[in-house]
N, C-alpha and C positions, 0 to 999 in steps of 0.2 A: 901373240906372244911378245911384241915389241912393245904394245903400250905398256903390259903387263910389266914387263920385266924397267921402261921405265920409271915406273910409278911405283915400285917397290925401290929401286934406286935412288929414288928423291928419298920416299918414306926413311930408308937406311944412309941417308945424308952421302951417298956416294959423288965425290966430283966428277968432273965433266972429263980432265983427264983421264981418269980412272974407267970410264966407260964400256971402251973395246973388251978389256978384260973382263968386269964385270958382266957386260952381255952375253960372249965366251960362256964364263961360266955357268952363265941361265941356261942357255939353250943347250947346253952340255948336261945338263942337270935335268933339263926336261925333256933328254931323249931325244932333242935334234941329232939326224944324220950329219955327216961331216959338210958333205954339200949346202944344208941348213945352215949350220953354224958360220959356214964363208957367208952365205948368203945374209944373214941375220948380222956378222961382224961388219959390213957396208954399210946397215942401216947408222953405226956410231961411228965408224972411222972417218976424220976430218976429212981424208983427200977425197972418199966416195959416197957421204951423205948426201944425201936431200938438204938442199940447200935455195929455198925459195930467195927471192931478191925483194928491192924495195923495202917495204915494211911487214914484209912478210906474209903478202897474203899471194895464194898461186894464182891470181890471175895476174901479178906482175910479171910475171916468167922466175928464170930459176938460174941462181949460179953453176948448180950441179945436179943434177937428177932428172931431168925434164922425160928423157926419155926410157927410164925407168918407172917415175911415176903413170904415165901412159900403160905401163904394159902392166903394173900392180892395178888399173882401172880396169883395163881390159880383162883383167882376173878375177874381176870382182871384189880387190880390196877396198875398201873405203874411210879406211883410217889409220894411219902409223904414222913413224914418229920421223919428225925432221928439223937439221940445225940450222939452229937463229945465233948469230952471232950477235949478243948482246954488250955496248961498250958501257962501263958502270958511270959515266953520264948520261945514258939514254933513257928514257921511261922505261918500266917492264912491259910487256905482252901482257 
């Protein structure tokens, strides 16, 4: 649901501010439980993102999530979504 609901975010030009709510409202929309919904609002809110370090790749370690990610592996996740803070002199990803 999270790449989902990213990728329809871009499609509908939503900023990066704008996020938390807009996820909010996905997961509200698709029938996440409340616990979901907290859970699913982490994945965009700045202070408790997945936050890889370096140049963004995870084997450099991680500003914020490390040990979250582990336990999303341990679950059997293997792909969602995490901030890169991009400075508009830097190359894109």
């Amino acid at each position: 649901m999270a790449l989902a609901a990213l990728s329809r975010a871009q499609h509908e030009g939503v900023k990066a501010e704008c996020m938390v709510d807009y996820a909010l409202e996905y997961a509200a929309a698709a029938g996440a439980s409340e616990w979901e919904q907290q859970a699913f609002r982490t994945l965009y809110c700045l202070g408790d993102a997945i936050q890889p370090s370096g140049d963004g790749y995870i084997s450099n370690g991680f500003i914020n999530g490390q040990h979250r990610v582990q336990a999303m592996l341990d679950a059997g996740v293997r792909r969602t979504v995490v901030l890169r803070h991009v400075w508009p002199d830097s190359p894109a990803y």
